[in-house]
C-alpha positions in Angstrom: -0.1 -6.2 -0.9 0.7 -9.5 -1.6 3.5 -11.0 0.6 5.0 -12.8 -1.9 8.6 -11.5 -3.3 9.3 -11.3 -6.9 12.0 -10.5 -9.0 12.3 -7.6 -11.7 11.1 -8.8 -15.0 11.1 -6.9 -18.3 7.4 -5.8 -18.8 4.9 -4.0 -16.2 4.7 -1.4 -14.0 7.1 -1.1 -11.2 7.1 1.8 -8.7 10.6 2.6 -6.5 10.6 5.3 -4.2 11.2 5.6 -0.5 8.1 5.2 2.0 7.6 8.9 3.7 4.3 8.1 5.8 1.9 5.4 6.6 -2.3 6.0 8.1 -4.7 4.1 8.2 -8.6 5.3 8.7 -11.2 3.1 9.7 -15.0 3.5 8.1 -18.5 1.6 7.6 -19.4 -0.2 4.7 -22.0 1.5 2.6 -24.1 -2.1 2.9 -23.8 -2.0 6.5 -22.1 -5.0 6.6 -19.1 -4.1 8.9 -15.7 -1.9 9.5 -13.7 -1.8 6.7 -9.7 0.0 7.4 -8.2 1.9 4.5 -4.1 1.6 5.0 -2.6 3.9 2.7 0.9 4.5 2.4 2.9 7.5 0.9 5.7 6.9 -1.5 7.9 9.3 -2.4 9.1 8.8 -6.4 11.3 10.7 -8.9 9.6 13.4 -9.6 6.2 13.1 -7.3 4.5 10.9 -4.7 2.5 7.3 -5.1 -0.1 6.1 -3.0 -0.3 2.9 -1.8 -3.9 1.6 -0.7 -4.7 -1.0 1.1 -8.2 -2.5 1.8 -8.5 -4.7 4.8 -11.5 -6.4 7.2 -10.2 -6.4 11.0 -12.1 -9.9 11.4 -9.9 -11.6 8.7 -6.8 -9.6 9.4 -4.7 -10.1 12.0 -2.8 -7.3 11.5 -5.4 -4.8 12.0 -6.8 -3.9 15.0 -10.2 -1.0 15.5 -11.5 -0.3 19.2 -14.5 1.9 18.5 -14.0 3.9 15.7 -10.3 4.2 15.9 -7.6 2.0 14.3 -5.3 1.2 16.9 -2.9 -1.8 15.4 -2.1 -1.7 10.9 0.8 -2.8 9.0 3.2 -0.3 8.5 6.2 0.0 6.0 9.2 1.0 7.7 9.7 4.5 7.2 12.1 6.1 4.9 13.0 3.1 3.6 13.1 1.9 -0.3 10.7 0.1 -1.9 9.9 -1.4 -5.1 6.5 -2.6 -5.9 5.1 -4.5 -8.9 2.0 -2.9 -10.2 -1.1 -5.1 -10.5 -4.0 -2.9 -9.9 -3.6 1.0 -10.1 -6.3 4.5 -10.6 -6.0 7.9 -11.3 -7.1 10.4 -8.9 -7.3 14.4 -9.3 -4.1 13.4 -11.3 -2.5 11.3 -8.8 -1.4 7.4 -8.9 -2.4 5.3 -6.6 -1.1 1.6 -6.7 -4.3 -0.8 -5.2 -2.8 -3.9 -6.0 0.9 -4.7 -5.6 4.1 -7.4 -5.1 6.7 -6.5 -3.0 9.7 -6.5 -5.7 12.9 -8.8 -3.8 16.1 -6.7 -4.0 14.1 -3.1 -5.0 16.7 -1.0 -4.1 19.5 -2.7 -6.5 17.3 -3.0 -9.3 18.0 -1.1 -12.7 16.6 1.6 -14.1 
């Protein structure tokens, strides 16, 4: 996600829901190039859930941390809190969103709509 904040604008795709769980899974690139960590995040939206994906290396990130096989240290969204994202990157899955590519939205939980 980028850690920029922006404000509600009148075209897009925003998602507001309340963050219900956050994992993170860590896995070998098919190239053999490295550990890559999936952080995915569950939103909970009127009337479903959104995923929330994250793709990060643990030797540019600080934030994430893998002994071994295990992820031991990955940013986490404070749980059952409310959140409003900006969509900028987004798939279907078995019928299911999921948000790859997002901006934290400043002042989410005030925002119309």
């Amino acid at each position: 996600m980028d850690h920029t904040e922006t404000k509600i604008s009148a075209g897009g795709i925003y998602v507001r829901g309340i963050i219900v769980s956050s994992s993170a899974n860590a896995f070998q690139r098919k190239d053999g190039s490295g550990i890559v960590v999936k952080v995915q995040h569950e939103i909970a939206t009127q009337p479903g859930v959104v995923l929330f994906e994250q793709y990060m290396d643990p030797k540019e990130s600080k934030e994430v941390k893998v002994e071994g096989d295990k992820v031991v240290a990955f940013p986490q969204l404070a749980q059952f809190s409310n959140l409003t994202l900006k969509v900028l990157r987004y798939r279907f899955d078995r019928e299911r969103f999921i948000v790859t590519g997002a901006e934290q939205v400043m002042g989410g939980e005030s925002a119309p709509g």
